[in-house]
N, C-alpha and C positions, 0 to 999 in steps of 0.2 A: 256756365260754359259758353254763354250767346259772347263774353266779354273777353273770355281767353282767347289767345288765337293756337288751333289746336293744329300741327302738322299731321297731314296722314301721306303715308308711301304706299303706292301701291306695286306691287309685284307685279312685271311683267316677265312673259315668258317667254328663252330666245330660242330666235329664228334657228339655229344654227349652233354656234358656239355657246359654250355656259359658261367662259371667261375669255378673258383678254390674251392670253396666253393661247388659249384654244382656237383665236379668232388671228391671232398670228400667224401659227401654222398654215391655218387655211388660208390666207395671203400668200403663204409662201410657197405653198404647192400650186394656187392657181399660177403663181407667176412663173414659177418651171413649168407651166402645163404651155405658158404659153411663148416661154422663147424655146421649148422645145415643138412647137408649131411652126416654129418661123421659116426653115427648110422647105418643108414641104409646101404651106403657102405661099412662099415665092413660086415656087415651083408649078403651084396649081393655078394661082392666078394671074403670073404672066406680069410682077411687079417690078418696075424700072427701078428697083433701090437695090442696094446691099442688106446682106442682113446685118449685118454692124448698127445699118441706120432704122431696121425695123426692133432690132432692139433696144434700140436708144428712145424708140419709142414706144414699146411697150416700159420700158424701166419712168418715161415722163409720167406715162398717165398714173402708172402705180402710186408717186412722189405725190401728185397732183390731190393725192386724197389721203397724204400720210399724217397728215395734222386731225384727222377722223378719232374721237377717243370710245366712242358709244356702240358697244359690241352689234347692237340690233343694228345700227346703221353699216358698219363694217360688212355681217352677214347681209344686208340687203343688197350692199356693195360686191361681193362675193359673188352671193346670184344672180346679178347681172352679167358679172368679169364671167361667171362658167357658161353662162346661153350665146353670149356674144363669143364665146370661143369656140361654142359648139356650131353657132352658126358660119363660122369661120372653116372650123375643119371640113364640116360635111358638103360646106358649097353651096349653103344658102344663100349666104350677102353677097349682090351685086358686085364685083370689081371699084364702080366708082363708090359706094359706101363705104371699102374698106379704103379708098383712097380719099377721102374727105379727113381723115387721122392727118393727111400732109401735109393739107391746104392751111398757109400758112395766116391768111387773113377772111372774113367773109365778107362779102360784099354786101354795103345798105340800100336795100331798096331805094327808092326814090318814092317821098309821099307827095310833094307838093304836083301841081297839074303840068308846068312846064318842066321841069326835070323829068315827067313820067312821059312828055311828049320828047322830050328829046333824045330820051332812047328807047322810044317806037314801042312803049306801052300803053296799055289801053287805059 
């Protein structure tokens, strides 16, 4: 036995869905959960876009992880998409957190000692 190489699988147990087809669905309701949010969060937090543009950006981020094949990842991906949109609906998250989704570039700190003095960091 020391000589074979012996494969062993272990069974893990998911999160959520028990197939891929299961984990589909639930992709596709969270994603109607969330352009049918889109209304009322303009609405509620006072955002300078169209909804046209707020679901052009919920459909990126969805794309953004469609290449995902591994159901436990998908479901882990899931229940984050449903808290982040709970915390969306009920008016938890800050205005600028849900407006960081717009920011088209982030900006690099400065590590060396004269770039951090020349924009007035310590």
């Amino acid at each position: 036995m020391a000589g074979q190489a012996s494969s062993v699988f272990r069974q893990v147990k998911p999160l959520l869905s028990v197939n891929r087809e299961d984990a589909r669905r639930r992709v596709l309701i969270l994603y109607k959960a969330w352009i049918r949010q889109v209304p009322s969060t303009l609405l509620v937090y006072d955002v300078p876009l169209k909804a046209q543009d707020c679901k052009e950006k919920i459909r990126e981020e969805f794309k953004r992880h469609a290449h995902v094949t591994d159901v436990r990842i998908i479901d882990h991906l899931i229940i984050r998409g449903q808290m982040e949109l709970q915390e969306v609906a009920n008016i938890w998250k800050p205005k600028s957190h849900l407006m960081t989704y717009w920011k088209k570039t982030v900006e690099k700190k400065p590590t060396d000692f004269m770039s951090k003095f020349l924009n007035g960091q310590d």
